[in-house]
N, CA, C and O atoms as a printed pandas DataFrame, in Angstrom:
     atom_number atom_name residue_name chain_id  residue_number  x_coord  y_coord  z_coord
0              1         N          UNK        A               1   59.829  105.858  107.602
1              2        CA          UNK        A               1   60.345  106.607  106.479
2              3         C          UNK        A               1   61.691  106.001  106.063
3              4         O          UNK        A               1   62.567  105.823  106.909
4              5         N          UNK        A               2   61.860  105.699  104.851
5              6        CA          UNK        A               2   63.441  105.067  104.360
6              7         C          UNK        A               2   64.494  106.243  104.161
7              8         O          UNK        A               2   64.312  107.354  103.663
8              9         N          UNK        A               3   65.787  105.611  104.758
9             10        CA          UNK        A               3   66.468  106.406  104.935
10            11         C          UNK        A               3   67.050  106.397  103.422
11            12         O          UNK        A               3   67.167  105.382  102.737
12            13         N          UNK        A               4   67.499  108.117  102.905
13            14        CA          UNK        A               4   67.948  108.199  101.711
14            15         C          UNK        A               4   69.220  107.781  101.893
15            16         O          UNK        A               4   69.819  107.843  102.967
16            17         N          UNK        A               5   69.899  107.116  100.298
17            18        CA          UNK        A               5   70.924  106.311  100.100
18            19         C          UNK        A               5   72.194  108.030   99.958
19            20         O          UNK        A               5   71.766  109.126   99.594
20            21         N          UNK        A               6   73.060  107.871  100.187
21            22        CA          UNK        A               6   74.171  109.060  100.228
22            23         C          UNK        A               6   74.995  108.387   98.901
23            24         O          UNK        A               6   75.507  109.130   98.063
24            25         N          UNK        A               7   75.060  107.124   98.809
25            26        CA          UNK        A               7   75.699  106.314   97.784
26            27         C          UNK        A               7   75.237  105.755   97.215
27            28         O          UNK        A               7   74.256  105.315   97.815
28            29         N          UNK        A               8   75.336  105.164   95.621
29            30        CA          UNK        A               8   74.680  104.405   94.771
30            31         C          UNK        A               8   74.884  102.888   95.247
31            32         O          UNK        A               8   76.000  102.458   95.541
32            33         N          UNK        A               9   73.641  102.059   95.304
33            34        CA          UNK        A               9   74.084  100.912   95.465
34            35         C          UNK        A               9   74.485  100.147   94.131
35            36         O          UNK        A               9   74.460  100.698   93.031
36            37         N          UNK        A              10   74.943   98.523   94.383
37            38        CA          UNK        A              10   75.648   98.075   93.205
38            39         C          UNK        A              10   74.499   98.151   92.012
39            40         O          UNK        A              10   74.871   98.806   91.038
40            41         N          UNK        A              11   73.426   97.703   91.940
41            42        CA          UNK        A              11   72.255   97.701   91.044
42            43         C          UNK        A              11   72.048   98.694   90.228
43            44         O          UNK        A              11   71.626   98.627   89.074
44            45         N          UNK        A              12   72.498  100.100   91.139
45            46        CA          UNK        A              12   72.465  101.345   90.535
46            47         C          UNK        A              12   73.501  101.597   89.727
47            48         O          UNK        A              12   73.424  101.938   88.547
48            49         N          UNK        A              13   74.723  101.385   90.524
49            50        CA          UNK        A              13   75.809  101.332   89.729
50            51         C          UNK        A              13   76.103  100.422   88.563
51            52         O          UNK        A              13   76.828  101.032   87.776
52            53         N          UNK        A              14   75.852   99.310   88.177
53            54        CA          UNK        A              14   75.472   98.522   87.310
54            55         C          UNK        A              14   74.706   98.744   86.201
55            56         O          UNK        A              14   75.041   98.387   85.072
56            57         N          UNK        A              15   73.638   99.349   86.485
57            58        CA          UNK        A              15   72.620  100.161   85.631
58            59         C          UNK        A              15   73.397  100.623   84.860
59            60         O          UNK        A              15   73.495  100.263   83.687
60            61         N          UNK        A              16   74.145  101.591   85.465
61            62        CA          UNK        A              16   74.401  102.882   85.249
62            63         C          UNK        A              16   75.784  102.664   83.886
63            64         O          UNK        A              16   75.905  103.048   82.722
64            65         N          UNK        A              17   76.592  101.873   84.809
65            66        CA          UNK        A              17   77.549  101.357   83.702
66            67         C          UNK        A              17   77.110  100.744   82.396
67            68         O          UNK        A              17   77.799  100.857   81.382
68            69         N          UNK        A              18   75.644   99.916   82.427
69            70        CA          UNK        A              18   75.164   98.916   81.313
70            71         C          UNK        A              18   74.681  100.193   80.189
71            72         O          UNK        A              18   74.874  100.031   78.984
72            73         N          UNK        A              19   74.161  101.222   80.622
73            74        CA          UNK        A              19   73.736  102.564   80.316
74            75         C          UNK        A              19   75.125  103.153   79.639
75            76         O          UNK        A              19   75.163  102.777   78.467
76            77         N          UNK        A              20   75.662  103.525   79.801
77            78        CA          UNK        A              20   76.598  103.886   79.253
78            79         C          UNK        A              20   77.780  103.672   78.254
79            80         O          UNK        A              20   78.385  104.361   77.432
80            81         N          UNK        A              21   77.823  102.222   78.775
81            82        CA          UNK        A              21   78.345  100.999   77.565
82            83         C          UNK        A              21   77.519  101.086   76.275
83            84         O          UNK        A              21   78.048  101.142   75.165
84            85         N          UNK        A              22   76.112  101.095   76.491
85            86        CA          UNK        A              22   74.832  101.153   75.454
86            87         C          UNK        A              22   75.043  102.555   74.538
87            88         O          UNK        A              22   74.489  102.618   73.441
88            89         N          UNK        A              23   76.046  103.923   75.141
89            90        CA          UNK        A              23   75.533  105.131   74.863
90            91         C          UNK        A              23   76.825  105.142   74.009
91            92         O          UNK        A              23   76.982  105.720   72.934
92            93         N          UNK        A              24   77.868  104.265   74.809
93            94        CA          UNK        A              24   79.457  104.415   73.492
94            95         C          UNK        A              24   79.353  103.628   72.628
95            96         O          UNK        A              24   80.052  103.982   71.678
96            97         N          UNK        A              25   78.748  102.558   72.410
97            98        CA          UNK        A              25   78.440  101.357   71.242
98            99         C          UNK        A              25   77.676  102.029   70.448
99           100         O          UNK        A              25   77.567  101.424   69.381
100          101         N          UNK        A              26   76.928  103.276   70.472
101          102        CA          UNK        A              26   76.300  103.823   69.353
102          103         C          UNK        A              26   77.010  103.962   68.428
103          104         O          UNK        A              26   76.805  103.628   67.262
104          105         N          UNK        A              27   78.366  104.730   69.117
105          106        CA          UNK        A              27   79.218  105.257   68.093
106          107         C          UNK        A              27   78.963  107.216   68.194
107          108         O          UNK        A              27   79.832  108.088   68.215
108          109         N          UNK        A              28   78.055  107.301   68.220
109          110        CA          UNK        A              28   77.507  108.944   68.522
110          111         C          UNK        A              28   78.463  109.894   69.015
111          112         O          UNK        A              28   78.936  110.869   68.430
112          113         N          UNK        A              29   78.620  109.584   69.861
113          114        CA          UNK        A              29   79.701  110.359   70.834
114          115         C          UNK        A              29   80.686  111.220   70.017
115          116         O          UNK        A              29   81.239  110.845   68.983
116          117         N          UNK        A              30   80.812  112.233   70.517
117          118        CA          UNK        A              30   82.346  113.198   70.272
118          119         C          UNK        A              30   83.302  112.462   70.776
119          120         O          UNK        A              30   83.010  111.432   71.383
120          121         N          UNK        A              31   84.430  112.804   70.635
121          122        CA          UNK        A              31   85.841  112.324   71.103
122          123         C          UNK        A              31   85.897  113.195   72.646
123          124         O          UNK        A              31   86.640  112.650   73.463
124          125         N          UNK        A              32   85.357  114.193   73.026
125          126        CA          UNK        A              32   85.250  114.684   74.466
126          127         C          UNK        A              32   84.348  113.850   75.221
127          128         O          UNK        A              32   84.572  113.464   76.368
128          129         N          UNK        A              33   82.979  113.496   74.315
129          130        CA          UNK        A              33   82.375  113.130   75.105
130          131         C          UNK        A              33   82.697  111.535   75.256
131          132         O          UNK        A              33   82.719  111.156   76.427
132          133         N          UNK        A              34   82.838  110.985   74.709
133          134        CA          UNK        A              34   83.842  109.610   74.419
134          135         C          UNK        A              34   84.501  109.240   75.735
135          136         O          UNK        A              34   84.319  108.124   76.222
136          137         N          UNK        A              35   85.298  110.196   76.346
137          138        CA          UNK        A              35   86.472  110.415   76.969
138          139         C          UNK        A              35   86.310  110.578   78.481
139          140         O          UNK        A              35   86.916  110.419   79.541
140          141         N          UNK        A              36   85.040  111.024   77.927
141          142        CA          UNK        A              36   83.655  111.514   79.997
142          143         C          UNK        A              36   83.301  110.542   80.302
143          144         O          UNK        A              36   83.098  110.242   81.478
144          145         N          UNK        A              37   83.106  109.676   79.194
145          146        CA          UNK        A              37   81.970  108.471   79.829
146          147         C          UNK        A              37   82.715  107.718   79.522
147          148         O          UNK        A              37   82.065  106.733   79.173
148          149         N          UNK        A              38   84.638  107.362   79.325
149          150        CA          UNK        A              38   85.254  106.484   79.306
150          151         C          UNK        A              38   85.580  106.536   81.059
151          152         O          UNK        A              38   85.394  105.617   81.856
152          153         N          UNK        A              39   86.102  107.868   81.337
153          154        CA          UNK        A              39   86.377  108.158   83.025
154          155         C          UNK        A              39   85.079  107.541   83.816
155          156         O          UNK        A              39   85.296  106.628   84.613
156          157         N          UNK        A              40   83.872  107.961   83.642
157          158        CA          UNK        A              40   82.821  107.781   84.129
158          159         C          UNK        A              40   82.605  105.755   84.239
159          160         O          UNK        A              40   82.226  105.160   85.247
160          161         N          UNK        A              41   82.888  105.269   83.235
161          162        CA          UNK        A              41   82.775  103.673   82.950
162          163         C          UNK        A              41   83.690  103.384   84.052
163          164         O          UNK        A              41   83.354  102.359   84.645
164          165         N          UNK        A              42   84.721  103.939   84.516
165          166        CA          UNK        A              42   86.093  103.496   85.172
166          167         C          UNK        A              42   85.654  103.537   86.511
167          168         O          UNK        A              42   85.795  102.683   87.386
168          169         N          UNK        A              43   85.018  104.809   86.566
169          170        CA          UNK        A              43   84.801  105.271   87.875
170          171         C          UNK        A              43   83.782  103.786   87.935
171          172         O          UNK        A              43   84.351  102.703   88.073
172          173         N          UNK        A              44   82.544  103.839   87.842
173          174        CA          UNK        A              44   81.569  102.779   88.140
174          175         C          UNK        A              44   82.077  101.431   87.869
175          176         O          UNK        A              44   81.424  100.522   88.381
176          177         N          UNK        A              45   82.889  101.175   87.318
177          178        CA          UNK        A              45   83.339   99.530   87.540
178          179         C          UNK        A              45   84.268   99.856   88.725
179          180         O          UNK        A              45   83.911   99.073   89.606
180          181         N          UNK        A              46   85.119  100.493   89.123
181          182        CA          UNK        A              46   85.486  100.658   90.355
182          183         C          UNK        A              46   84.388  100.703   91.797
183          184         O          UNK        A              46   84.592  100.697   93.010
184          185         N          UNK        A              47   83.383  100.742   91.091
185          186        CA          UNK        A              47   82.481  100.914   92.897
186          187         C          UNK        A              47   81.920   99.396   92.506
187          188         O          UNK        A              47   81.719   98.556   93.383
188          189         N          UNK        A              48   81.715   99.163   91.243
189          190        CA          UNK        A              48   81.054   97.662   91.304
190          191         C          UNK        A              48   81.842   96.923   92.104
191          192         O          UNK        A              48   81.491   96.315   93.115
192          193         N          UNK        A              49   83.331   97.012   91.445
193          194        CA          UNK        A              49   84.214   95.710   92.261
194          195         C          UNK        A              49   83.900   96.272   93.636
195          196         O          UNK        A              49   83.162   95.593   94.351
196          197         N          UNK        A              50   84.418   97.555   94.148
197          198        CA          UNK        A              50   84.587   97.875   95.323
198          199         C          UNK        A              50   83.180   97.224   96.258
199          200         O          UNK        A              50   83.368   96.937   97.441
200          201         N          UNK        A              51   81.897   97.041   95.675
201          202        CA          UNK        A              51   80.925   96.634   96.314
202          203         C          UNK        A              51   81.148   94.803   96.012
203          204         O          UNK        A              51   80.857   93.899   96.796
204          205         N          UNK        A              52   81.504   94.728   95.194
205          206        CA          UNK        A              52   81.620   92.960   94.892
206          207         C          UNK        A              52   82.628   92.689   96.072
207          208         O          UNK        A              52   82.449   91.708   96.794
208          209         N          UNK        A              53   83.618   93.493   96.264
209          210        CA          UNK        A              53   84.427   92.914   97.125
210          211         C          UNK        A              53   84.332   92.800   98.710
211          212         O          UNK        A              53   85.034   91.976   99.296
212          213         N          UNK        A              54   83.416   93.676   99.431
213          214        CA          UNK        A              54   82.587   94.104  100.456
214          215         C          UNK        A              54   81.529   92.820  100.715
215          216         O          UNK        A              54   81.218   92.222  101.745
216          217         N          UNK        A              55   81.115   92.667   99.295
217          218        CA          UNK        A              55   80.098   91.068   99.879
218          219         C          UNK        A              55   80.669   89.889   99.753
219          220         O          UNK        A              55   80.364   88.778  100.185
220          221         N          UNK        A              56   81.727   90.359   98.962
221          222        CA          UNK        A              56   82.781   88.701   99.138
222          223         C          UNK        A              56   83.699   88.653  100.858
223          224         O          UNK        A              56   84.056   87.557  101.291
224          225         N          UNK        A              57   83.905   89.616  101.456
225          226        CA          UNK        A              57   84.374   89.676  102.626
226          227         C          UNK        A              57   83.162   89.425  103.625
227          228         O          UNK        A              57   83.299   88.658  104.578
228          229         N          UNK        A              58   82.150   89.997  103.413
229          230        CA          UNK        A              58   80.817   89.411  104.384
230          231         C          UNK        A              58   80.311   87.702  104.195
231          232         O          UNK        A              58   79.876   86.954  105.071
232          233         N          UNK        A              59   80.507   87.463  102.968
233          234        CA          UNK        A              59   80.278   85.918  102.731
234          235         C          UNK        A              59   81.577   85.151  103.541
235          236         O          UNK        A              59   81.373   84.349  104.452
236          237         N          UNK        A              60   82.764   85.475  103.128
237          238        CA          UNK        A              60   83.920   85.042  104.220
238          239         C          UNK        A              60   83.873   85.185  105.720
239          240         O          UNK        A              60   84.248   84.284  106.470
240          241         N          UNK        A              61   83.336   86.501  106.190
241          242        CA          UNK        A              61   83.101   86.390  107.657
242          243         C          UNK        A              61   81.944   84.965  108.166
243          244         O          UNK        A              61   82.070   84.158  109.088
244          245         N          UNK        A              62   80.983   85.098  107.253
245          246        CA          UNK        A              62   79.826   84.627  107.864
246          247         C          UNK        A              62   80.031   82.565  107.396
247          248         O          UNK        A              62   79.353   81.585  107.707
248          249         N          UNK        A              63   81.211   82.725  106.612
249          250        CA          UNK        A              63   81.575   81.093  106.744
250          251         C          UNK        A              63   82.447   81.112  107.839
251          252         O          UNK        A              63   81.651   80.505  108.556
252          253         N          UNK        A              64   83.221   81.258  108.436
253          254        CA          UNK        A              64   84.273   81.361  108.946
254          255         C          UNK        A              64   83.911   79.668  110.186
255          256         O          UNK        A              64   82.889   79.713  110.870
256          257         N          UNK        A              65   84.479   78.883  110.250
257          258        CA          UNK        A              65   84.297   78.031  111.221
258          259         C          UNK        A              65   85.304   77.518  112.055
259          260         O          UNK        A              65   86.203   76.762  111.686
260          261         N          UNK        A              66   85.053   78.138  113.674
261          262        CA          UNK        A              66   85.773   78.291  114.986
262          263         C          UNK        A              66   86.972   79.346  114.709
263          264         O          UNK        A              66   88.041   79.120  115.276
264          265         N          UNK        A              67   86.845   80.637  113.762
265          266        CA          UNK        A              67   87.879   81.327  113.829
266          267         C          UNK        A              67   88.744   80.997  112.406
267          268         O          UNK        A              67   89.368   81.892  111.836
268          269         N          UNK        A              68   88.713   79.883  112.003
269          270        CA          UNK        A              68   89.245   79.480  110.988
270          271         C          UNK        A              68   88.608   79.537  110.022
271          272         O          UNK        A              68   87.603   78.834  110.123
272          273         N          UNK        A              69   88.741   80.345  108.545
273          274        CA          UNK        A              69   88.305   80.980  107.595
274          275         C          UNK        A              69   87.769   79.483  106.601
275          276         O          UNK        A              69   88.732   78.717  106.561
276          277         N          UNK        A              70   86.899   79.062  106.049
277          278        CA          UNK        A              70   86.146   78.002  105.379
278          279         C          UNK        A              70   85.913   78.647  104.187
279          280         O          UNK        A              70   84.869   79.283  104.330
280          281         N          UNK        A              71   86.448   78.832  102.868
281          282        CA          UNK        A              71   86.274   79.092  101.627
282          283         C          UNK        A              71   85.818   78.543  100.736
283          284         O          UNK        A              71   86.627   77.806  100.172
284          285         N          UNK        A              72   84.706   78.560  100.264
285          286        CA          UNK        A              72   84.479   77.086   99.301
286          287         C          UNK        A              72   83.319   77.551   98.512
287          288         O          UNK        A              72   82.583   78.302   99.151
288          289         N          UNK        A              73   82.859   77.242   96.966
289          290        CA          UNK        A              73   82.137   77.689   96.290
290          291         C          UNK        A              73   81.172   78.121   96.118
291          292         O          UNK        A              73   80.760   77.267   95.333
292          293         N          UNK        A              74   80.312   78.864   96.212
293          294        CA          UNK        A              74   78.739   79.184   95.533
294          295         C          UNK        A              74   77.963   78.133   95.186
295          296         O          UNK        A              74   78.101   77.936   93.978
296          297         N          UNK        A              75   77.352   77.509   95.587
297          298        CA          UNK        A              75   76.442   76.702   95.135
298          299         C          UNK        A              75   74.684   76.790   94.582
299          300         O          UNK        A              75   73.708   76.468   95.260
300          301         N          UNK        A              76   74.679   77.266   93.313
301          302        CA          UNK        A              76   73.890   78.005   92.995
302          303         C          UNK        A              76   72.810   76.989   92.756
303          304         O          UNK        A              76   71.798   77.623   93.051
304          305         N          UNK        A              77   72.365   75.588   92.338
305          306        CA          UNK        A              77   72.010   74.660   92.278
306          307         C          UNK        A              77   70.908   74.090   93.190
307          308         O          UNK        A              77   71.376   73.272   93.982
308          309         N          UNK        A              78   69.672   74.269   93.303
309          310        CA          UNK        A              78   68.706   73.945   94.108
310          311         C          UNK        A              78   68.476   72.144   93.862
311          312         O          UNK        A              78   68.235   71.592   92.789
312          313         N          UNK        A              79   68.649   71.457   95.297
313          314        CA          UNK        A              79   68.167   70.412   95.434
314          315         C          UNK        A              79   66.209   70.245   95.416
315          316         O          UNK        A              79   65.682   69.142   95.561
């Protein structure tokens, strides 16, 4: 049985922000409601970074060579 999530993961959160960006570019919005889903945008780019920054510290642990931290680019590029 999968264990239920207590927190949104980044995908969700991402969604969620792309969703909402989509809902103020209408233009539609009240100036209250404007103002909910300006807090709300803030809030979710705050958990994005907060999760971007969580896998940028796991990518740093897992280079790390003899203790000494190895930083070096993404190589997105398939040989």
């Amino acid at each position: 049985m999968p264990r239920k999530k207590k927190t949104p993961d980044f995908e969700q959160s991402l969604s969620d922000l792309e969703a909402l960006v989509s809902r103020m570019e209408q233009g539609e919005l009240t100036l209250d409601d404007s103002l909910a889903a300006f807090e709300d945008g803030i809030r979710l780019t705050r958990e994005c970074q907060s999760f971007l920054d969580q896998a940028e510290q796991k990518v740093q642990i897992l280079s790390s060579n003899d203790g000494k931290l190895t930083v070096a680019p993404f190589d997105t590029e398939q040989d």
